[in-house]
N, C-alpha and C positions, 0 to 999 in steps of 0.2 A: 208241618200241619197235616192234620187226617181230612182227605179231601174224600166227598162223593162224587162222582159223576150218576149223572143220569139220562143216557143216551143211545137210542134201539138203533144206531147207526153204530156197527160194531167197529169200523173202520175209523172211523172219525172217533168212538171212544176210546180206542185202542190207542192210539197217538196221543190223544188229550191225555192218560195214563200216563206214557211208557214218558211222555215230555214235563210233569210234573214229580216224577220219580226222578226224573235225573236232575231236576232242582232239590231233591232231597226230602221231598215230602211223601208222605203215605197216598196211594189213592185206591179207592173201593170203585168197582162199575157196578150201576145197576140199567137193565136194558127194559125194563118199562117202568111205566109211572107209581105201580102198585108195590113195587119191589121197593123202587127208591123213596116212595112215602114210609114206606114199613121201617128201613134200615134210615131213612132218618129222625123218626121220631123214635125209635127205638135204641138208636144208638147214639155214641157224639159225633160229632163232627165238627173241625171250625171253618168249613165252606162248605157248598152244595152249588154245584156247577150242574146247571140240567138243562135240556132241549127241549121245545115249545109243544110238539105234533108229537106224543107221546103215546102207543097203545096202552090199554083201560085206562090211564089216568093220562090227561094233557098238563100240561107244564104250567098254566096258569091256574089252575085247579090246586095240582099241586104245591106251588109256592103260597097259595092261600091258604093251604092248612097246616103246612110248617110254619106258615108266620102267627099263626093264630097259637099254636101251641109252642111252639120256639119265636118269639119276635128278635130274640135277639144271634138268630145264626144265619150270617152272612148267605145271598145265593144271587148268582148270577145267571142268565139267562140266554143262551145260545140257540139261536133259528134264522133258518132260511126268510123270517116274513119281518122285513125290514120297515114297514110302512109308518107312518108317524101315529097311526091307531094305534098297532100291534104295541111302538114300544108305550104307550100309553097305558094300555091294554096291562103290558107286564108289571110297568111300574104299580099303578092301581092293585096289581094283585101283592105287589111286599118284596120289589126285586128291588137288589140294592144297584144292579144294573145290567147292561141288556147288549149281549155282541151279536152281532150279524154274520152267516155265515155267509161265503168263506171270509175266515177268517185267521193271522199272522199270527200263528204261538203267541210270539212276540207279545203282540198284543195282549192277551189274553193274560200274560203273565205282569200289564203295565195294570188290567184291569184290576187282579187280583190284590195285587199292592195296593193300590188305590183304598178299594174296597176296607180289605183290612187294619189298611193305618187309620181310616175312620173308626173302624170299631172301635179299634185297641183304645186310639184316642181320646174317645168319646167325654165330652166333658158334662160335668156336673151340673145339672141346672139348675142356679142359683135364683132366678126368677120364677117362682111359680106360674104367676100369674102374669102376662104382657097385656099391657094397656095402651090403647093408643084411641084418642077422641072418644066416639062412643063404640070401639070392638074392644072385646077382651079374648084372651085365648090363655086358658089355663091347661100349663103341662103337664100337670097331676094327672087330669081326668082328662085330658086329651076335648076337653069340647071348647068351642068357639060361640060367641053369643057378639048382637051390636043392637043396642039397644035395648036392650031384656032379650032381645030376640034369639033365640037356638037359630042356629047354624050347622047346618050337617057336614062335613069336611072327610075327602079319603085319605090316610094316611102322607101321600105326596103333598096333596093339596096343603095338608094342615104343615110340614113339614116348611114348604114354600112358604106358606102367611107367615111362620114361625119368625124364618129369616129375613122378611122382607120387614116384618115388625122389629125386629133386630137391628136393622138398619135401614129404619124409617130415615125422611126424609134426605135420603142419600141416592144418585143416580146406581143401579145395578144393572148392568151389561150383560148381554146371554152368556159370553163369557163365563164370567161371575157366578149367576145362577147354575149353569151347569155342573160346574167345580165343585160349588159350597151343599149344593142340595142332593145333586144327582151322584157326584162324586165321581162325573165324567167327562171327557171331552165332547165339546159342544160341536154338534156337526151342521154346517153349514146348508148341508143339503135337507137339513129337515126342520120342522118347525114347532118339535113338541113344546120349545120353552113359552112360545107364545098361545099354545094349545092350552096349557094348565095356568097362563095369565086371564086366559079368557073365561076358564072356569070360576076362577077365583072372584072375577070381576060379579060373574051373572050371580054368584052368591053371596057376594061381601058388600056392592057395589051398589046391583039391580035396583034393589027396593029402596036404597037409600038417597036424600039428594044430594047429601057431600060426599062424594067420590073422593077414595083413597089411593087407589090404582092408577096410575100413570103412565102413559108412553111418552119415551122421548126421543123421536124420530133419530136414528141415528145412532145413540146412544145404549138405551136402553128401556127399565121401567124404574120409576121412581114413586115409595110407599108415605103417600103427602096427604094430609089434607088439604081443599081448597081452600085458598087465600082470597 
């Protein structure tokens, strides 16, 4: 694969390079944001490996506008700001997923896999439209409505109603969700899976009286109408 990095920590890109080169694949450094927007919209790439705190351009900046003109070229996100905003933050912006540094090659190279067998993967969406009670969510045009009602969704968000409509009334474990959505392992210490349930809730949920969204203490969340 032609990898970019994009990381003003010349030490830390240096490594990230010289350890994907010896798995066989190509890799480009760019060391600020402005370089690595330019060579990745300008050129191909099949990842983009970039760092958060980035001079003229930051990393969540950047990943918004590669996904806006590439949505479909994998990028993963590497920084020191671990917090359950931050990866929020990233995901929100088009990251397919998000490492903490420091962090074990190793890792980075379980991320990568990960990452890309989704792509390559990726199956056909035979359902346009998902229905379920009174929400619909059509995958054509990406919008969401319940009731007549528009629904605004950021691409995670809509991604998660996707799968939870998918497998309505079925219990899903953080586990689960991390895996199938996030396309990462789910970390104990932190709590975005129940961050982007709560969004989902204030908007799918709020205004309406039959609640779709479920917790099940223990378990997980369950995509039900009430009974």
């Amino acid at each position: 694969m032609k990898i970019l990095i994009i990381e003003d920590e010349a030490r830390i890109a240096l490594l990230v390079k010289q350890g994907l080169e010896e798995q066989g694949h190509t890799a480009v450094v760019a060391y600020d944001g402005m370089t690595g927007r330019k060579l990745a919209l300008q050129q191909e790439y099949d990842l983009v490996i970039s760092d958060i705190i980035l001079p003229q351009l930051n990393g969540i900046d950047l990943c918004k506008e590669i996904r806006s003109t590439k949505p479909d070229l994998p990028i993963i996100l590497l920084t020191a700001l671990g917090s359950t905003d931050d990866k929020v933050e990233g995901f929100d912006a088009g990251a397919d997923d998000y490492l903490v540094k420091p962090f074990d090659f190793r890792e980075l190279l379980v991320r990568i896999r990960a990452v890309m067998n989704r792509k390559s993967g990726k199956p056909v969406i035979q359902t346009v439209v998902l229905k379920y009670a009174d929400l619909e969510l059509n995958n054509q045009t990406k919008t969401v409505s319940r009731s007549g009602k528009a629904i605004s969704l950021t691409p995670k968000e809509l991604k998660l109603l996707e799968y939870m409509m998918q497998n309505s009334e079925r219990v899903l474990s953080r586990i689960e969700i991390a895996e199938k959505v996030w396309d990462t392992h789910f970390d104990t210490g932190t709590n975005f899976i129940d961050v982007y349930i709560n969004y989902l809730r204030k908007k799918i949920d709020k205004d309406f009286t039959n609640k779709l969204i479920h917790t099940k203490p223990g378990l997980g969340f369950i995509f039900a109408a009430e009974k």
